[in-house]
N, C-alpha and C positions, 0 to 999 in steps of 0.2 A: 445318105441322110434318110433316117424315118420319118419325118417332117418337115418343110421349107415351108415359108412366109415370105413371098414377092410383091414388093409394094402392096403389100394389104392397109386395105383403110375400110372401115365401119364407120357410118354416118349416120345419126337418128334426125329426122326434123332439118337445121341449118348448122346442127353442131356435129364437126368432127370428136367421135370419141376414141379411135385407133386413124393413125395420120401416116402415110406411106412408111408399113414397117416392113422390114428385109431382118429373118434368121433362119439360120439353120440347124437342126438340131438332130444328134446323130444318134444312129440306134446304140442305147442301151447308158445313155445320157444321164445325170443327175444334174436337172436345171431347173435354180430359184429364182421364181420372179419376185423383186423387193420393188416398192414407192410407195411414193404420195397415197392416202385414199382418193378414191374417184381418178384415178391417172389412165385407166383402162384395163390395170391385170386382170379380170375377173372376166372381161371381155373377149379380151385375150384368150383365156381358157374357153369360152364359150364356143369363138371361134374354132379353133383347133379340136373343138370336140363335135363340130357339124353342129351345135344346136341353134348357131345364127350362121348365116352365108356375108361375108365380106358384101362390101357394095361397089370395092375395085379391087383389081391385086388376082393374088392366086396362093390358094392355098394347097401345096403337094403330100401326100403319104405314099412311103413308098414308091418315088416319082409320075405317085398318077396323080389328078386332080382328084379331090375328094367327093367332087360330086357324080364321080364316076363310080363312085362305090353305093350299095343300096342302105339307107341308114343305119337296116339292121345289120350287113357284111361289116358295116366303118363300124359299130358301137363294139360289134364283137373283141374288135382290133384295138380300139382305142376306149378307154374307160372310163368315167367322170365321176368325181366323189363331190357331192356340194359342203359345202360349210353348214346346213343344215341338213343333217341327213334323211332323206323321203324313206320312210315305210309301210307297208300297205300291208292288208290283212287282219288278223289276229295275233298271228304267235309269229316267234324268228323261224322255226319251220318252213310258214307260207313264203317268208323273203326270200331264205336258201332253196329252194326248190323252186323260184321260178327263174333263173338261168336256167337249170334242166328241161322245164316245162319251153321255153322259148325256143331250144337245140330240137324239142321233141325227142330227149330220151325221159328213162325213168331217173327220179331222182336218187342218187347215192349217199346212203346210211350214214356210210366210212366213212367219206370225203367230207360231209359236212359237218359231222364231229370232230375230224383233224383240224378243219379251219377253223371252230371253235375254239377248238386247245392251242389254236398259234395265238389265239388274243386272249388265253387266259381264260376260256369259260368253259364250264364242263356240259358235257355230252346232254344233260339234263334241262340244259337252256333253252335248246329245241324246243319246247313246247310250252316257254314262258311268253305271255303275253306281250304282247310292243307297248301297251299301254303301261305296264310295272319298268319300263327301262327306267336306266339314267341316262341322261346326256353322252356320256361316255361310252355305254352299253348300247346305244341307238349309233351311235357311230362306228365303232366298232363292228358291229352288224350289216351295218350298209359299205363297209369297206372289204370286209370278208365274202360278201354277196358278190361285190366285183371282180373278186378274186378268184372265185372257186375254178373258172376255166380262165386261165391266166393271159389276162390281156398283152398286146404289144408293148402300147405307151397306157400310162397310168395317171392322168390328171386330176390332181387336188387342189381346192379350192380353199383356203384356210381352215383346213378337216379339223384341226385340235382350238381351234377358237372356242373359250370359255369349258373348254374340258378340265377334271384334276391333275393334278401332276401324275399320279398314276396311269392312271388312261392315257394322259400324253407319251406318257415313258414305253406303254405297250404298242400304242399307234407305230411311233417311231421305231421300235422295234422289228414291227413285222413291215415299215414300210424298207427298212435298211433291207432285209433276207428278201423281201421282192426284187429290189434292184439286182440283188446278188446272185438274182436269176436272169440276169439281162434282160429283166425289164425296162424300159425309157421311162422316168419319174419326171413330170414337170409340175410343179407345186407353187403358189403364191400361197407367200406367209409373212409377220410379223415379229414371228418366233425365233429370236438368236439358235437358241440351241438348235431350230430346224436346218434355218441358213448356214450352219456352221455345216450340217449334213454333207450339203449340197456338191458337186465337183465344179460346180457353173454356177454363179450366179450373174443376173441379169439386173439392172433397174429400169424400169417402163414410169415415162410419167408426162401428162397428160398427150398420153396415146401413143406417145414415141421412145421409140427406144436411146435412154439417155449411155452416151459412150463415156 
């Protein structure tokens, strides 16, 4: 398994929002989490991606606890894309070039260009502003940035919420040819066509996993 969940529970304040959950999820996985809003998936993901620590439970990668790994070892491994995509800078340039900058190599011409023409945008994009994006073109970008050195597991947070059908159509695209690299995809969406994606789906709702 490249990931288990051992009675994990997340508590804020006096509310349970993740309540003694147990899964396991095996390398190279296609697994959708569906429910309620507010039920916990987004937590869930958080979890799993180190950016909140459980407050019981245990969470494994690669059968080590996770907090045995250094934030930046675990992000390497494991990837997060938010429902609103973060970018910093000026141009998609500065986004593509800072996994390189974080490896401490120099940034690759090629490579950033090819990840460009997997989502449909030409070679010339590089050096367009973040502030002229679309919605779609902001995400797109922040999902190719996670990609350029190819993570283990792949977590999306409902990446295509409020995107056009196009943009959806290319997301989904390049996320299928990830998996088809044995990547592990774990995804919370609302999106039929997404869920159909899926080999696994899951429903989580308020906090636990419903059987």
């Amino acid at each position: 398994m490249i990931l288990s969940l051992k009675n994990v529970g997340y508590r804020v304040k006096d509310k349970d929002i993740i309540s003694n959950f147990s899964l396991d999820i095996a390398t190279g996985a296609f697994l959708t989490i569906v429910g309620p809003s507010g039920g916990g998936k987004s937590t869930l993901l958080k979890l799993l991606a180190n950016l909140i620590s459980p407050t019981s439970g245990e969470i494994d990668f690669k059968d080590k606890n996770i907090n045995t790994y250094s934030p930046t070892n675990y992000r390497r491994q494991v990837s997060y894309c938010f429902q609103q995509p973060s970018l910093f800078g000026e141009t998609v340039k500065d986004n593509l070039e800072f996994p390189f900058k974080i490896r401490k190599q120099p940034p690759d011409q090629s490579k950033m260009e090819q990840v460009l023409e997997s989502v449909d945008l030409k070679p010339d994009f590089l050096n367009k502003n973040i502030t002229e994006l679309s919605g779609g073109e902001k995400q797109r970008v922040a999902l190719i940035r996670n990609l350029l050195f190819k993570p283990e597991v792949l977590l999306l947070d409902e990446i295509t919420t409020g995107l056009d059908n196009d943009s959806k159509e290319i997301v989904h695209r390049l996320i299928q040819n990830v998996h088809k690299d044995n990547t592990t995809i774990i995804q919370v969406t609302h999106d039929n066509d997404e869920i159909h994606q899926a080999g696994q789906i899951i429903k989580v709702a308020e906090g636990k996993l419903v059987k």
